[in-house]
C-alpha positions as CSV (number, residue, x, y, z in Angstrom):
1,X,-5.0,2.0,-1.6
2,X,-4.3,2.8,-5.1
3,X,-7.1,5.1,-6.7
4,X,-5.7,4.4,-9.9
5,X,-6.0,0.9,-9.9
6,X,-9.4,0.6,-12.0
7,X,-8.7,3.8,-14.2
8,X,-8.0,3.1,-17.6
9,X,-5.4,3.7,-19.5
10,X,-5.1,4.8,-22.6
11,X,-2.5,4.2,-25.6
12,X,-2.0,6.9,-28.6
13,X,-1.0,6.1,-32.0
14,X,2.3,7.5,-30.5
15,X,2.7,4.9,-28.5
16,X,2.0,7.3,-25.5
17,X,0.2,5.8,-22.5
18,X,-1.8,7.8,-20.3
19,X,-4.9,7.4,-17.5
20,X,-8.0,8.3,-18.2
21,X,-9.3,11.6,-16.3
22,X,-10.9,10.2,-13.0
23,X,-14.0,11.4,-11.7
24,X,-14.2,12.7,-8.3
25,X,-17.5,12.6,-6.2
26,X,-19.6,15.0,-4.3
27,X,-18.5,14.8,-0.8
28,X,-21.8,16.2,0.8
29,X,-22.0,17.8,4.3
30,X,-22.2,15.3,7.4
31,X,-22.5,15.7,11.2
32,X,-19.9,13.6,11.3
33,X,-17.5,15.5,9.7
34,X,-14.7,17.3,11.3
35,X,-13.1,21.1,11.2
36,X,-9.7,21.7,11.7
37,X,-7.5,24.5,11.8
38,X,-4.3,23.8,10.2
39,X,-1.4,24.8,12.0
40,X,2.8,24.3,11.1
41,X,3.8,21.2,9.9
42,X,0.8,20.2,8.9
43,X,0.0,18.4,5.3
44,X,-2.6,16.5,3.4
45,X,-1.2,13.4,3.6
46,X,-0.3,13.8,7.4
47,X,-4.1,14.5,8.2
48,X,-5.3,11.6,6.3
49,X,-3.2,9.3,8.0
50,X,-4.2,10.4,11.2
51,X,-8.0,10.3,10.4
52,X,-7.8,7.4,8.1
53,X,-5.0,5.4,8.5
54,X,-3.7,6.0,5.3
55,X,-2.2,8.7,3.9
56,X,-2.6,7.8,0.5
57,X,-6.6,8.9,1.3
58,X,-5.2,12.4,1.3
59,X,-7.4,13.9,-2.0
60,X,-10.4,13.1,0.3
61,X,-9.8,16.0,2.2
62,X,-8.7,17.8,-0.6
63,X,-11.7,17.5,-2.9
64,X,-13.8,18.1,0.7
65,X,-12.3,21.6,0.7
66,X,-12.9,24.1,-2.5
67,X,-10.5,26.6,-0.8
68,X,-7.3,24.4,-1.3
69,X,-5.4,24.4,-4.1
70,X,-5.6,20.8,-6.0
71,X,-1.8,20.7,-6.6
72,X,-0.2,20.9,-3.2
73,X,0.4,18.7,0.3
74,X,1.0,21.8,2.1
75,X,-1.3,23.9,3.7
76,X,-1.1,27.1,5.3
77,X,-0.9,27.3,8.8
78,X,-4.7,28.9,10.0
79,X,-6.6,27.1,7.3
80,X,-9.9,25.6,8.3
81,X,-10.6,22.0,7.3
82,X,-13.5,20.0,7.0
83,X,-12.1,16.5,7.2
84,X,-15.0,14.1,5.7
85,X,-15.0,10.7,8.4
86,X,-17.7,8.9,5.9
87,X,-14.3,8.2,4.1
88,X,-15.5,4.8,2.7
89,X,-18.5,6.1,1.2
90,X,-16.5,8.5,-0.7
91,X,-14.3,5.4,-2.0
92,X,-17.2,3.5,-2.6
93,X,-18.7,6.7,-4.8
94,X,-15.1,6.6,-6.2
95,X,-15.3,3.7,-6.9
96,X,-18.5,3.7,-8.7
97,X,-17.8,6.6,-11.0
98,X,-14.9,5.5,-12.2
99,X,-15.8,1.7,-13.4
């Protein structure tokens, strides 16, 4: 899954070509969801591989989670998660936000 595949991109008078900021959803609480604690070893794209089957899926659980910092794989060992399953209704909202 490529979540840049329907943001735009853009061309500069430079000839520079860059994508247009995507918009990330909400990812509002669920019942469903599940909390982790992180532990060594363990990484973004790991957990989303072993949730959702595909790592690239990883900025789910990273936009789930204001206590992460947006630049990283890595996590700290003894870091909580909440690891959103509803992951195709965040796509879909993804998806929709970024036509």
């Amino acid at each position: 899954m490529n979540r840049y595949q329907n943001i735009p991109i853009v061309k500069t008078d430079a000839g520079k070509r860059y994508y247009v900021n995507s918009k990330y959803p909400e990812i509002p609480l669920s019942l469903d969801d599940i909390y982790v604690i992180t532990d060594d070893g363990d990484r973004l794209d790991l957990l989303a591989s072993q949730y959702y089957s595909d790592s690239s899926l990883w900025w789910i659980i990273s936009i789930a989670n204001d206590n992460l910092p947006q630049d990283s794989l890595y996590l700290l060992p003894g870091t909580q998660l909440r690891i959103p399953l509803n992951y195709t209704d965040v796509l879909a909202s993804y998806n929709s936000l970024n036509l």
